[in-house]
C-alpha positions in Angstrom: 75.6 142.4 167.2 74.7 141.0 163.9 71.7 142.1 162.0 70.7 139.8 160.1 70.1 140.2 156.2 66.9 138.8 154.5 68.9 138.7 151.6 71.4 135.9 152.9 70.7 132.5 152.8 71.3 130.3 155.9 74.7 129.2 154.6 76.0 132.0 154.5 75.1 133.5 157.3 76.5 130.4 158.7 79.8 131.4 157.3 79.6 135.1 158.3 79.6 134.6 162.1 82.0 131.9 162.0 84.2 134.7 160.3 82.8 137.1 163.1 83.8 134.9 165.8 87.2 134.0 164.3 87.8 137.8 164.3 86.8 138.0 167.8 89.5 135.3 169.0 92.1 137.1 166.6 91.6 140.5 169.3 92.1 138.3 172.3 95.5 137.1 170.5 97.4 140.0 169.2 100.7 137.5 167.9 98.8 135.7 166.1 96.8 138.9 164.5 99.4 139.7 161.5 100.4 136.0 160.5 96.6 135.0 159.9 96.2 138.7 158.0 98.8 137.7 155.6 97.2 134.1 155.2 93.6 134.2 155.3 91.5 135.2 152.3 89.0 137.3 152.5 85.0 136.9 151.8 84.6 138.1 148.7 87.5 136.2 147.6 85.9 132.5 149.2 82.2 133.4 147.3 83.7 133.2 144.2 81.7 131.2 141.7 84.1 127.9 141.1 83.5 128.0 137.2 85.8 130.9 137.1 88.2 130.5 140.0 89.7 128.0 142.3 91.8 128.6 145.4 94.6 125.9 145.7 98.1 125.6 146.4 99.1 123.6 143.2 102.2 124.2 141.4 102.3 126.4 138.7 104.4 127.5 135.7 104.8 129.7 132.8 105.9 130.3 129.8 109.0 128.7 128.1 111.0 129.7 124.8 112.6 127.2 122.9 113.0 125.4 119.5 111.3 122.1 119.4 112.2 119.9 116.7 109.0 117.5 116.2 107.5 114.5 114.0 104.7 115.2 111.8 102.2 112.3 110.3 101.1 112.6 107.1 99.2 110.6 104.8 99.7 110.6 100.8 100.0 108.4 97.6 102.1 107.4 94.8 101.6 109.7 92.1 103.3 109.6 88.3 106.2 112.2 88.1 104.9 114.5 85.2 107.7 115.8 84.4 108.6 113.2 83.0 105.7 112.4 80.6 106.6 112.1 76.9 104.1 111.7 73.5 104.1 109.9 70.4 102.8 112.3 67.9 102.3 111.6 64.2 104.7 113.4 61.9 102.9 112.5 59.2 99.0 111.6 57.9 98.3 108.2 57.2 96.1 105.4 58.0 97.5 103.3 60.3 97.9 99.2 59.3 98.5 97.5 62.5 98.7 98.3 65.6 101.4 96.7 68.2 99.9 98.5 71.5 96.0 97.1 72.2 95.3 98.7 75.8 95.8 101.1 79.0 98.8 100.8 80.8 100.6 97.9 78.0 104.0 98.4 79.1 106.6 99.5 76.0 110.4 100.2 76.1 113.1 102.1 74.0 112.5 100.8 70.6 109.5 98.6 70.8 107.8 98.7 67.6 103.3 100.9 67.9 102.1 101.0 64.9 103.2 100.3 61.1 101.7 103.1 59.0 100.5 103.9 55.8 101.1 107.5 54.4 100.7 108.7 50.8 102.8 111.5 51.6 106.1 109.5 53.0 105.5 107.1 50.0 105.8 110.8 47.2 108.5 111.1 49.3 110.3 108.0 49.0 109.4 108.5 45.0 111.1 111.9 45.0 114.7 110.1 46.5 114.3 107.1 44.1 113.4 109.6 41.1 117.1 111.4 41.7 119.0 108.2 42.9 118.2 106.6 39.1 118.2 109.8 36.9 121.1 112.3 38.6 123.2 110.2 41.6 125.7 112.1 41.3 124.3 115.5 42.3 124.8 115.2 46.2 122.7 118.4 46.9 119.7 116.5 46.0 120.1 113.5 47.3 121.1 114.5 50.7 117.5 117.2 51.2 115.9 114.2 49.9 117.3 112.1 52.8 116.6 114.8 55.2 112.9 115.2 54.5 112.2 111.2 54.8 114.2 111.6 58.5 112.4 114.5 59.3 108.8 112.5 58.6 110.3 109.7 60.6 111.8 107.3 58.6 115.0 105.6 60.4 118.5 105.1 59.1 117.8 101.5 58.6 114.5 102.3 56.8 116.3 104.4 54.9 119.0 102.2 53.6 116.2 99.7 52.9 114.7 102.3 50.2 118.4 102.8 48.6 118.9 99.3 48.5 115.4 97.7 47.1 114.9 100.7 44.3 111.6 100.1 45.4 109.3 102.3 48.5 107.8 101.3 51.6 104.1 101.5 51.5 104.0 100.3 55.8 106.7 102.1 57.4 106.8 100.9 61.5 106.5 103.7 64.0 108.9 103.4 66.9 108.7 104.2 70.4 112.0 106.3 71.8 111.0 106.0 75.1 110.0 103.6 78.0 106.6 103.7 80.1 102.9 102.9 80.5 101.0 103.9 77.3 98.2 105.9 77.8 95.3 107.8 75.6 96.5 110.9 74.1 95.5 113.7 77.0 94.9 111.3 79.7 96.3 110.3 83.5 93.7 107.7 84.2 94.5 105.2 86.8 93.0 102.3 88.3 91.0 103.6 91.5 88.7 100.8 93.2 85.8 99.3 91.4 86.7 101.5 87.9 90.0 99.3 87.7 88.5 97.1 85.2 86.9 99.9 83.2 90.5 101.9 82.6 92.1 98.8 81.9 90.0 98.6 78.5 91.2 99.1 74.8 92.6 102.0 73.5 90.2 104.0 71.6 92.8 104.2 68.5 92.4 101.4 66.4 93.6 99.9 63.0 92.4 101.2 60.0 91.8 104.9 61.9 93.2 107.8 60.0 95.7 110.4 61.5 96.7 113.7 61.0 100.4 114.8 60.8 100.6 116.3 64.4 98.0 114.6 66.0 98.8 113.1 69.9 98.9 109.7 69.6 99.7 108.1 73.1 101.6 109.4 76.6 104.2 107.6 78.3 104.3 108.0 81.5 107.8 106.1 83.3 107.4 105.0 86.7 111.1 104.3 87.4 110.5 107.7 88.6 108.0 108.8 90.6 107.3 111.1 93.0 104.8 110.9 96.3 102.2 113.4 96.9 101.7 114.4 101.0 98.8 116.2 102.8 99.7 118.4 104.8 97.2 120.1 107.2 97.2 124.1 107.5 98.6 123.6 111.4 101.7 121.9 109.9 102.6 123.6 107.1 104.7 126.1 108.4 106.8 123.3 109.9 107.9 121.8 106.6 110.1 123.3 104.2 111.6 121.9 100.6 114.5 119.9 102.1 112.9 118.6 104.9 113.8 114.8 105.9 110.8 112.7 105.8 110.4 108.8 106.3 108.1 106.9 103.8 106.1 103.6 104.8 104.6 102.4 101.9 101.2 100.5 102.2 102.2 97.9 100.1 105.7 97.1 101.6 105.3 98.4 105.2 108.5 96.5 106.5 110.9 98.3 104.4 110.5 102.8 104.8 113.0 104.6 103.1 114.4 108.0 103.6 113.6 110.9 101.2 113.3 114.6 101.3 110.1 117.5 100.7 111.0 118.5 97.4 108.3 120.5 96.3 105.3 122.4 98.1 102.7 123.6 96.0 101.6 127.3 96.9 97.9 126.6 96.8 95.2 124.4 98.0 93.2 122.4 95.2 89.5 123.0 95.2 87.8 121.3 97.9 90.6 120.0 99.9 91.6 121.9 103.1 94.9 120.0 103.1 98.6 121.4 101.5 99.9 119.4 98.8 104.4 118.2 99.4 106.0 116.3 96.9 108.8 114.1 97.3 110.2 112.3 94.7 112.5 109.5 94.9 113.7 106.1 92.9 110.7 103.8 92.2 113.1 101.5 89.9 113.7 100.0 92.9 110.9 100.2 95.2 108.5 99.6 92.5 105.2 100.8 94.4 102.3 100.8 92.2 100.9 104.2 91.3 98.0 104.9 93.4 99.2 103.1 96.2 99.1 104.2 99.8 101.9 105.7 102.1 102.4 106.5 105.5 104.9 109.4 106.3 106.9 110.9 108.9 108.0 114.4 108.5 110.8 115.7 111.1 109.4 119.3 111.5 110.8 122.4 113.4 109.1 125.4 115.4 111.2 127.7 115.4 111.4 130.1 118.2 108.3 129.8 119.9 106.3 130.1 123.1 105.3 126.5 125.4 103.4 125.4 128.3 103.1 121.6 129.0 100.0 119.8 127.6 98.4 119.4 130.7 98.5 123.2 131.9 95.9 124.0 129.0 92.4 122.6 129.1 90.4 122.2 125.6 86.1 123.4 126.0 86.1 122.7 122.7 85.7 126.4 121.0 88.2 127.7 123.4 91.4 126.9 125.0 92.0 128.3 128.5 94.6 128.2 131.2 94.0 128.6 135.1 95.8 132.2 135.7 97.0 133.0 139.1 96.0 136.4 140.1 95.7 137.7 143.8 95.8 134.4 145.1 92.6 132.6 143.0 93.4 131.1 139.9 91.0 132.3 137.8 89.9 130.8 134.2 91.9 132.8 131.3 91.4 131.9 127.2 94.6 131.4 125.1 95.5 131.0 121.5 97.3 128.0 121.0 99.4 126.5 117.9 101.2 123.6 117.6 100.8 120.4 119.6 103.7 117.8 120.8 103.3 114.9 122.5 104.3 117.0 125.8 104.0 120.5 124.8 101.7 123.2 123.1 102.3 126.1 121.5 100.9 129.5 123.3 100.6 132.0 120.3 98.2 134.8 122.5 96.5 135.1 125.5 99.4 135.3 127.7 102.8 137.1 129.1 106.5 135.6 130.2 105.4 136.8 133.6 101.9 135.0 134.2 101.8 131.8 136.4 99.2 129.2 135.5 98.7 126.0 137.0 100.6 123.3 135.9 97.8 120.8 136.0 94.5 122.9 134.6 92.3 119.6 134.8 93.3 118.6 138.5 91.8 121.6 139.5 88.7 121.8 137.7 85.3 120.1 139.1 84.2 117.4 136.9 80.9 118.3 137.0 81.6 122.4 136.8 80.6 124.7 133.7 83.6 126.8 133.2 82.8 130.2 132.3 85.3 131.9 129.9 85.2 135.6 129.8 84.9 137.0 126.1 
């Protein structure tokens, strides 16, 4: 006979002779003895608290190896290719007479004229090749260092010949750009960003009449028939991507016509205050012509490697933790993983788990909606 327990609450006691009983009818059927033995759980097993285990016959699976090949979003913008930056620098000190280029950005190709200069020291110059031109022509020595100093300062062929042919010098002689691009300020990258557009699209702060120094940074070109497009990449992803990598660009501006292009560069570092990777991929903008600072969408075609997998629905997200529904002696029973990446079907099992555990396929179908699930640390 039963004695009962103070200890027990009416439900359970409940429960305890209907267990009683059922093992009472088990004696008076010895056949049936060994098939309910091997099927029946036994109490401990049914009181277990259902935040931490769940008896169920749902299928289960476990863990796969296998190279995934998957696409990777990423966000960046149209950036000027820096390598390909070039200066106008004065070779020689003057004060400048007129000035071709008035503002950010003015647009200047191979040969346009920027400024026509005064110098005293390419006129002594000019003074020193007329001096042995009208006095000793024949002596070739002279005439040609002569020649060589007034290219050297920067005077052209042309310029030259001009000299020779009026007997007289050039008191403006033009400066000449040798190369194509945006003018910018000597030392800066600006670009127009929101509400400053209007502000960097001001005047230049050289102006006629200004004195330079031989040396001295005038302007920076910077060409935009090449540019290059700057990706974040988030710390997750950046194992995935390699220089090489194929990557799709959608520009912002032009979202009907992506073009292919490749990861070029990663930079080994994260810039201060940004917890993204920094990919660079540069590409043809002569064509394209997407205005620096622009917007692009991209989609990166990343690979794993040899890695672990269960499907997306076999691991449940509490936020802090990601756990799995382990089966072990029959219960599944709540087990915390470390996860990596995540596909559209599959997620990456990094820790937490062997080849030979089972889990439940469907982690969520099992759990209560209104249960805590208690994950042991």
């Amino acid at each position: 006979m039963l004695k009962r327990n103070p200890h027990l609450t009416p439900y359970l006691w409940i429960v305890l002779i209907n267990l009683t009983l059922f093992g009472i009818a088990c004696n008076h059927h010895p056949a049936d003895t060994a098939e309910a033995k091997n099927t029946s759980l036994d109490l401990h097993t049914l009181l277990k608290p259902t935040n931490s285990a769940v008896v169920s016959g749902i299928p289960v699976t476990t863990l796969q190896s296998a190279n995934q090949s998957l696409s990777i979003d990423a966000l960046g913008q149209v950036d000027y290719d820096t390598r390909r930056v070039q200066t106008i620098a004065a070779r020689f000190s003057g004060r400048i007479e007129k000035l071709y280029v008035k503002y950010r950005y003015q647009h200047v190709h191979i040969g346009d004229k920027i400024m026509d200069i005064y110098s005293p020291e390419l006129v002594t110059a000019q003074q020193d090749l007329l001096f042995v031109l009208h006095n000793d022509p024949g002596n070739t020595a002279l005439l040609d260092a002569a020649k060589t100093k007034l290219q050297l300062l920067g005077m052209d062929n042309q310029q030259l010949q001009e000299v020779i042919r009026s007997g007289k010098p050039l008191y403006k002689v033009t400066v000449y750009t040798h190369y194509t691009g945006h003018i910018h300020e000597a030392g800066s990258m600006t670009r127009p960003t929101g509400n400053d557009a209007s502000n960097d699209m001001g005047e230049l702060p050289l102006k006629e009449g200004m004195y330079v120094q031989k040396g001295q940074t005038l302007f920076q070109l910077y060409n935009t028939d090449q540019s290059w497009i700057i990706l974040h990449l988030y710390p997750g992803h950046a194992s995935l991507v390699k220089v090489g990598t194929h990557v799709t660009i959608t520009p912002e501006t032009a979202p009907d016509k992506p073009f292919a292009a490749t990861i070029n560069y990663i930079e080994p570092f994260y810039h201060q205050d940004s917890k993204t990777l920094t990919a660079r991929v540069y590409f043809d903008n002569m064509r394209s012509m997407l205005p620096i600072g622009s917007q692009v969408k991209a989609t990166i075609q990343g690979a794993t490697g040899s890695a672990t997998w269960l499907p997306r629905e076999a691991v449940l997200s509490l936020g802090l933790h990601q756990v799995v529904l382990k089966r072990q002696n029959g219960l599944f029973q709540v087990a915390a993983v470390q996860t990596g990446i995540i596909t559209d079907s599959l997620i990456q099992v990094t820790g937490g788990l062997t080849a030979q555990d089972s889990v439940a396929a469907d982690a969520q179908y099992l759990m209560d909606s209104e249960s805590f699930i208690k994950v042991k640390q």
